[in-house]
DOGU-326012 format. One record per residue (C-alpha): residue number from 1; y, x, z. Coordinates in steps of 0.1 Angstrom, whole numbers, plus 2048, in hexadecimal, padded with zeros to 3 digits. Each point is the difference from the previous one (the first is absolute). Layout:
<nodes>
   num     Y     X     Z
   NUM     Y     X     Z
...
</nodes>
This chain:
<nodes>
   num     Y     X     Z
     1   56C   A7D   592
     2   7F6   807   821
     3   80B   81C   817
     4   7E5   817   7F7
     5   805   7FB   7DB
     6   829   807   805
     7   7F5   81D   812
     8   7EB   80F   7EB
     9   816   7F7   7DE
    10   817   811   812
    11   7EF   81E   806
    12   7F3   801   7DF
    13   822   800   7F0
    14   80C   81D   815
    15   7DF   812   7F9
    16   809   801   7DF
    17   825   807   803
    18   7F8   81F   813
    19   7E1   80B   7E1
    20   812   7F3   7E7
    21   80F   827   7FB
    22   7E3   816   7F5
    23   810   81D   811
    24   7F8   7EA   821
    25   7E0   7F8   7F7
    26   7F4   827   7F5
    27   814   80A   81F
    28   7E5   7E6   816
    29   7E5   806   7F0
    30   7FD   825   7EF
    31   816   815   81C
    32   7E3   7F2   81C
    33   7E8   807   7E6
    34   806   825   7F8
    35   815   807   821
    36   7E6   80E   813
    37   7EA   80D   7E4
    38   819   816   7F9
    39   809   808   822
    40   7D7   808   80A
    41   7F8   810   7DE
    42   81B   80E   7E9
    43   812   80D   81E
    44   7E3   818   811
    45   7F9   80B   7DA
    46   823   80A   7FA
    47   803   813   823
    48   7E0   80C   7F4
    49   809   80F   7E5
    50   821   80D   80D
    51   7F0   816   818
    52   7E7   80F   7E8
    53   81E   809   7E9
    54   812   80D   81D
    55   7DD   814   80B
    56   804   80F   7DD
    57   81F   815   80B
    58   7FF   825   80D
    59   813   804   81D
    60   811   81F   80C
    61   7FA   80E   822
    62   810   81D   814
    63   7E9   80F   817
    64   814   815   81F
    65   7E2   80F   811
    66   800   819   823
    67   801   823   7F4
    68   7E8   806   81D
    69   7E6   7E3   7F0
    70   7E7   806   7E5
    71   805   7EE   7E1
    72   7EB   7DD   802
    73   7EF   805   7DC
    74   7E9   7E1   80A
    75   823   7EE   805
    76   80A   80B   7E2
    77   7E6   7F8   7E8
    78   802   7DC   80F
    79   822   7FC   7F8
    80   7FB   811   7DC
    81   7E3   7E8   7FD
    82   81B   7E5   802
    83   818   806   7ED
    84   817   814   818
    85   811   81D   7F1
    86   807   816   81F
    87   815   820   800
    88   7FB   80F   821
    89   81A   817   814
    90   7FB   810   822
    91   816   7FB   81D
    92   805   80A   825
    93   804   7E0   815
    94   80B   7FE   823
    95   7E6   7F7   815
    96   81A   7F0   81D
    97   80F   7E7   7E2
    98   7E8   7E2   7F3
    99   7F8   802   7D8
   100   814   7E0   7FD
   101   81E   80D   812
   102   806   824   7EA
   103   822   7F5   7F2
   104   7FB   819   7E7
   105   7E4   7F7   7F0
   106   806   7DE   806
   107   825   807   7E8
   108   7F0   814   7E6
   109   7E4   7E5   7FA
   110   81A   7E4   7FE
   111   814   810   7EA
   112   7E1   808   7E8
   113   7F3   7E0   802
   114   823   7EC   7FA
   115   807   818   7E0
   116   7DE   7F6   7F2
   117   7F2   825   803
   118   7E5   7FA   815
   119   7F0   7DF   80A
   120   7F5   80A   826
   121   7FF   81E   81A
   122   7E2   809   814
   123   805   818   81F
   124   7E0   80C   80D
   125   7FA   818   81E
   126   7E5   809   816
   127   7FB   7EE   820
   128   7E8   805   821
   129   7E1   7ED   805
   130   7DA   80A   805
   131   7F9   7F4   7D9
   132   7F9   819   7E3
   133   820   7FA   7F2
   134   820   7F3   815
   135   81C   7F5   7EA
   136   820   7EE   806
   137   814   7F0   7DF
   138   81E   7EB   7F9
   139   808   7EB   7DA
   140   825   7FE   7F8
   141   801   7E4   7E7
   142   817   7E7   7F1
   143   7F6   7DF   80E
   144   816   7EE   7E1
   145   7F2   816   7E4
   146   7DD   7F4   7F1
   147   7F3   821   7F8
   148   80A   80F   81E
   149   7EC   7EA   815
   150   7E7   7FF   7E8
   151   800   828   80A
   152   7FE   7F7   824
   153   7E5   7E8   7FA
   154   7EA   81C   7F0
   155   804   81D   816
   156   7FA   7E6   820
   157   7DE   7F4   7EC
   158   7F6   826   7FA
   159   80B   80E   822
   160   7E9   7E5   80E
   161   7E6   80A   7EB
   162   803   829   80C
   163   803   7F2   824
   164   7DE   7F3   7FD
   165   7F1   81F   7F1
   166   80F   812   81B
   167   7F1   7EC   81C
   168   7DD   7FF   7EC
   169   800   827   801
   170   80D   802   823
   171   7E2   7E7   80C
   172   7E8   812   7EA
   173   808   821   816
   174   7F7   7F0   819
   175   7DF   7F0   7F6
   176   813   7DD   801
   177   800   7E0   7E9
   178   81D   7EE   7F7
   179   7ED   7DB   811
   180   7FA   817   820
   181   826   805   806
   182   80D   7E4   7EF
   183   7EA   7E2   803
   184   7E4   805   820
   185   801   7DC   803
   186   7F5   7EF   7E3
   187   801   7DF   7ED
   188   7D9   7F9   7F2
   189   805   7F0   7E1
   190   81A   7F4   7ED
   191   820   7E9   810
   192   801   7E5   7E9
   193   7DA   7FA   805
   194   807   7F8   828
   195   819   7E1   7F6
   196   7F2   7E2   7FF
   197   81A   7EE   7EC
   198   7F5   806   7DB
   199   818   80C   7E2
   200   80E   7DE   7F8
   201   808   7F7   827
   202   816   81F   802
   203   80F   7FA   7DC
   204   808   7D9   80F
   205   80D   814   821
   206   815   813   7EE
   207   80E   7E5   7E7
   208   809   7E7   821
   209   819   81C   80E
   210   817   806   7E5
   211   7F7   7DE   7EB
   212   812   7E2   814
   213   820   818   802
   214   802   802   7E0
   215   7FB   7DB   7F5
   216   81B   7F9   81C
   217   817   814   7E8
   218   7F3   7EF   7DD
   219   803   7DB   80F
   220   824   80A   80E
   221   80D   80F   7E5
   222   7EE   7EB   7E6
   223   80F   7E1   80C
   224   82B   80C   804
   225   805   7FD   7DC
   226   7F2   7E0   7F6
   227   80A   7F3   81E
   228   825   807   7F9
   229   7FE   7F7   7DE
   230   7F4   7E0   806
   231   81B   7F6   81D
   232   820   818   801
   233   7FA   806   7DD
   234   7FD   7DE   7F5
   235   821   7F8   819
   236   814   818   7F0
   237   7F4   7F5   7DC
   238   80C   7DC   806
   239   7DD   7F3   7F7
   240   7F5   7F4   825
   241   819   7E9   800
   242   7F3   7F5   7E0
   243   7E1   7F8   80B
   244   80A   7EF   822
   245   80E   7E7   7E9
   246   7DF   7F6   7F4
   247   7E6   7E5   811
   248   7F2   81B   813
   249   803   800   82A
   250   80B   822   80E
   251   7E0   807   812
   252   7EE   7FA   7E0
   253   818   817   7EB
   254   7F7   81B   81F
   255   7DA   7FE   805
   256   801   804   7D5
   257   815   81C   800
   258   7EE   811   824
   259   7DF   7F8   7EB
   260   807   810   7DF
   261   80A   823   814
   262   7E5   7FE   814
   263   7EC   7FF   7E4
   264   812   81E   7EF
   265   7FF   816   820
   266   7DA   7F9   808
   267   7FD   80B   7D9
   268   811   81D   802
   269   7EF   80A   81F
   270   7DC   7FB   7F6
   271   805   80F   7DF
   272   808   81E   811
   273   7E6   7FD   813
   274   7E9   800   7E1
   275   810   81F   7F5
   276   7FB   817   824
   277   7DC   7F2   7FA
   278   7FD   80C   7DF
   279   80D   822   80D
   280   7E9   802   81C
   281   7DF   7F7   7E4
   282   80F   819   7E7
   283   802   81A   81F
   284   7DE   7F3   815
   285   7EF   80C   7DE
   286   7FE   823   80F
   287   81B   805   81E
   288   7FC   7DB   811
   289   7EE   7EE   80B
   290   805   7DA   7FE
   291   809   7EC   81C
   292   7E7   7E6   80E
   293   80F   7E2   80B
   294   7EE   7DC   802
   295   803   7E2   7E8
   296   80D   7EA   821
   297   819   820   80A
   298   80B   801   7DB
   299   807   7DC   802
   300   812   804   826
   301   818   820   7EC
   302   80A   7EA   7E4
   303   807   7E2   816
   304   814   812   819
   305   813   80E   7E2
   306   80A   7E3   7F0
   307   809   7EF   827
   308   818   824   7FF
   309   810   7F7   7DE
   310   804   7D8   809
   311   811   812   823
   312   816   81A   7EF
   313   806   7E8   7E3
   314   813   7E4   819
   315   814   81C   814
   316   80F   80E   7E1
   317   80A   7DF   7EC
   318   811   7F2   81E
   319   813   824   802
   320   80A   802   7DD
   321   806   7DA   804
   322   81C   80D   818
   323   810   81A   7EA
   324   821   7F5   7ED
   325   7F8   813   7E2
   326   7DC   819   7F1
   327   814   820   80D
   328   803   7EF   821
   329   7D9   7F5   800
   330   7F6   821   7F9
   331   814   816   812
   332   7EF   7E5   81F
   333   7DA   801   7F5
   334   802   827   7FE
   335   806   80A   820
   336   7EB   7E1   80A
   337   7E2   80F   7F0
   338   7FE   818   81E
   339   7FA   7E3   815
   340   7DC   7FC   7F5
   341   7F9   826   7F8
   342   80D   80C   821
   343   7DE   7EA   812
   344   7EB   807   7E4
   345   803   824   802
   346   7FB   7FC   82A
   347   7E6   7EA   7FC
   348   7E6   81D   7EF
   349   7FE   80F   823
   350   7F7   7E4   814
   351   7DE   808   811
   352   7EB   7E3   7F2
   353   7E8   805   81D
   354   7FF   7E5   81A
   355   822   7F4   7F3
   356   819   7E9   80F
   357   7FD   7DD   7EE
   358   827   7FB   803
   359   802   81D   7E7
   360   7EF   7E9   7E6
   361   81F   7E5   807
   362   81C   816   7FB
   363   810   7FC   7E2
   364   7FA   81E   7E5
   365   7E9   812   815
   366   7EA   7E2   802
   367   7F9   804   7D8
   368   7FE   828   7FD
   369   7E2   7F8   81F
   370   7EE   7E7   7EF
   371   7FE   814   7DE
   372   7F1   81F   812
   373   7E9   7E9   812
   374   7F6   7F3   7E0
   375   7F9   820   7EE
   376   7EE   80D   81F
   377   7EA   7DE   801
   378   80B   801   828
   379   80C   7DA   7FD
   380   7FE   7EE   821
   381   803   7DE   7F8
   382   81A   7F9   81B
   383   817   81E   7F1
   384   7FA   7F3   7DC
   385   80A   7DC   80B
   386   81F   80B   814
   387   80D   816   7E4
   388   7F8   7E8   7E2
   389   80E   7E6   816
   390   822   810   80F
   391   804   80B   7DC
   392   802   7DB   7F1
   393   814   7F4   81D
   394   81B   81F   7F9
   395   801   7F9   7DD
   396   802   7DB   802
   397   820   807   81C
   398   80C   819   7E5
   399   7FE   7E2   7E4
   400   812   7E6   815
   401   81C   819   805
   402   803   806   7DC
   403   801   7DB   7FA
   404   81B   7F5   81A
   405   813   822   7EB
   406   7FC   7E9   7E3
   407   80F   7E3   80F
   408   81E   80E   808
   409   81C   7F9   7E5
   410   813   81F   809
   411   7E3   812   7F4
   412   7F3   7EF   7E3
   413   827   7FF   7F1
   414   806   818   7E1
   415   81B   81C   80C
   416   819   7F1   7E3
</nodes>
């Protein structure tokens, strides 16, 4: 056989070492599948219908009013109107201490709220100001108790809600409209008429900030286990130096084995893919909308991905190539992972505008780049070539040092 054919037979036969296990196989091709799906969907349901359970719940409030103020019955019927039990008490506060700072108060309602008597305290006094109404308040709440923020939550909403009726009589007495105070310079029309960029550009904006970050951390992670399996794994097994016995040459054995998890990384990568963009269709059918993204840009994302995984692919073998033992390997390629997060994560906030071409050479950053580009369909030709290019010539360095790992016998030698 030729070299291409010993390559390939090897690759094939560690292909199906690795499937062989249907736990492997479901774990490649179901977990991408449903991952996201669930994460998109069954996730926002669930919180969905957590909160309505949790909006079902009567709260109890105590109401410490002035005893110089009139009782706010519009307040009240708001917060009645919501499920807030209030029982109110009057008080005499001391107009040189902040509501916030009355120790008193402040002790009674944590001792009320801790012992479950009461879910939140609202102090209320009158305040100065040239308004109808001029009220100063304060919420003691338990920040690590659901109901009792769900208690803060409510009287914040409704005490919004009074503010605004307070400021609609007070500008009414005064033969004033809310737009004349609030808004005397106004927009004609509506905002998302004025952009340019339709739906599916701003979906495809969106998707290229968060999306080549993320594939950064599939195609790392992906590619750690198979990667150690099929080297340190393998070392430790006694099987590699099984199969250096054989009619094989050591680069052969190492483009097989770097071809067969390059294969199983890209997989795992695009099929996760295929699941965030059966999320995003699922949502786009009323939240989303899809992103639009060219046929040659869709081609330019994938090919940039799979230039990542060949990349990532040849830095990790050679690394787990290294290790004396699995526990070694891994304990190596999990800290290691941060190497390509760390520019991947720096790389969403480089201003694309006018950009440097060296940043489309350095390593890491040059892929995260491209993949926006792509989805953005802002592809110089120049940038797409030094990228695509800088990326072969890093994964082909990567190779060759996983291959001279392979041709060292105190590397390829079983531990025993």
């Amino acid at each position: 056989m030729n070299r291409p054919q010993v390559v390939w037979t090897v690759t094939t036969k560690e292909l199906l070492d690795f499937v062989r296990d249907w736990r492997t196989l479901a774990a490649m091709l179901l977990v991408p599948l449903i991952l996201f799906p669930i994460i998109f969907v069954a996730v926002p349901m669930f919180l969905q219908g957590e909160a309505e359970e949790l909006g079902e719940y009567s709260v109890s409030v105590h109401l410490v009013i002035d005893q110089d103020a009139d009782m706010p019955t519009e307040l009240l019927d708001l917060l009645n109107s919501s499920s807030v039990i209030v029982e109110s008490v009057e008080a005499n506060f001391d107009r040189n201490i902040s509501l916030s700072n009355h120790s008193t108060f402040r002790e009674d309602a944590s001792l009320s709220i801790r012992n479950g008597v009461l879910d939140a305290v609202l102090l209320l006094r009158t305040g100065s100001g040239n308004a109808t109404e001029n009220w100063e308040y304060v919420i003691f709440s338990d920040s690590t108790d659901e109901l009792s923020r769900e208690a803060r939550t409510r009287l914040l909403n409704q005490i919004d809600i009074w503010e605004d009726e307070i400021i609609d009589t007070t500008l009414s007495q005064n033969q004033l409209e809310r737009d004349d105070v609030y808004d005397p310079v106004t927009w004609d029309g509506t905002v998302g008429d004025a952009d340019i960029a339709t739906t599916g550009e701003q979906a495809a904006f969106t998707f290229a900030l968060f999306v080549p970050f993320i594939i950064s951390l599939w195609t790392a992670t992906s590619a750690v286990q198979p990667s150690i399996d099929l080297t340190a794994g393998e070392r430790e097994r006694g099987t590699l130096e099984a199969l250096l016995t054989t009619p094989i040459a050591r680069s052969d054995l190492m483009w097989g084995k770097w071809l067969a998890v390059a294969i199983i990384a890209s997989a795992s990568v695009l099929l996760q893919l295929v699941g965030l963009f059966v999320a995003i269709r699922f949502l786009a059918a009323g939240i989303l909308t899809p992103p639009t993204v060219s046929i040659v840009g869709w081609i330019l994302f994938v090919v940039t991905i799979l230039l990542f995984a060949i990349f990532v692919v040849a830095v990790e073998m050679a690394m787990a190539m290294r290790a004396r033992s699995v526990k070694e390997a891994g304990s190596t390629l999990g800290p290691m992972v941060i190497l390509f997060i760390g520019p991947a994560l720096f790389a969403q906030f480089v201003n694309m505008e006018n950009i440097e071409a060296w940043w489309f050479i350095a390593p890491i950053f040059n892929i995260c780049l491209g993949m926006r580009a792509s989805l953005l369909g802002d592809v110089s030709y120049i940038h797409a070539i030094l990228w695509m290019g800088s990326s072969l010539l890093y994964a082909l360095v990567a190779t060759g040092w996983a291959s001279r790992q392979f041709n060292r016998e105190d590397l390829v030698e079983s531990i025993s």
